[in-house]
C-alpha positions as CSV (number, residue, x, y, z in Angstrom):
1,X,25.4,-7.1,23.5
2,X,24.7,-10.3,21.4
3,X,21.2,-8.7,20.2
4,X,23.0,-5.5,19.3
5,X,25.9,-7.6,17.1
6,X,23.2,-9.6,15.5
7,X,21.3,-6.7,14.8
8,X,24.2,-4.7,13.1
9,X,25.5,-8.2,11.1
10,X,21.9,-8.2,9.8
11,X,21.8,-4.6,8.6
12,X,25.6,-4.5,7.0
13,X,24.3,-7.7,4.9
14,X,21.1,-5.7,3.9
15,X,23.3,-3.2,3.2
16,X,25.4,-5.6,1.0
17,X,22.6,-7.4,-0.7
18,X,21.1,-4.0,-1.9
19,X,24.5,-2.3,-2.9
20,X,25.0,-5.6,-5.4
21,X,21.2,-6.1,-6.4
22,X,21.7,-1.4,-7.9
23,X,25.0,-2.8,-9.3
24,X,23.8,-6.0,-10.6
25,X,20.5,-3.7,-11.9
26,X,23.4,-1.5,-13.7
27,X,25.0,-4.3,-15.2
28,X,22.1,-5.2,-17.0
29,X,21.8,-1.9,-17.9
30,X,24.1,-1.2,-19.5
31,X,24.6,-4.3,-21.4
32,X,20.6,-4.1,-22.8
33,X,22.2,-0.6,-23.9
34,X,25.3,-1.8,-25.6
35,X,23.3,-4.5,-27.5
36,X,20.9,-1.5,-28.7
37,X,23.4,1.0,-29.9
38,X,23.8,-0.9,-33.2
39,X,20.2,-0.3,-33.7
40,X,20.0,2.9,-32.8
């Protein structure tokens, strides 16, 4: 049982780490957007 908790901890905080590294990639996204609109 141990094994199986410490393998499902590990993969909800893969889970978590990617779902904030695509929201931290749309953040930065969308602000190297904003600062181009003016120039476009």
């Amino acid at each position: 049982m141990r094994v199986v908790e410490r393998f499902s901890m590990v993969s909800t905080d893969t889970a978590l780490a990617l779902s904030w590294l695509i929201y931290y990639n749309r953040v930065s996204v969308l602000r190297s957007l904003n600062s181009y609109s003016p120039i476009l």
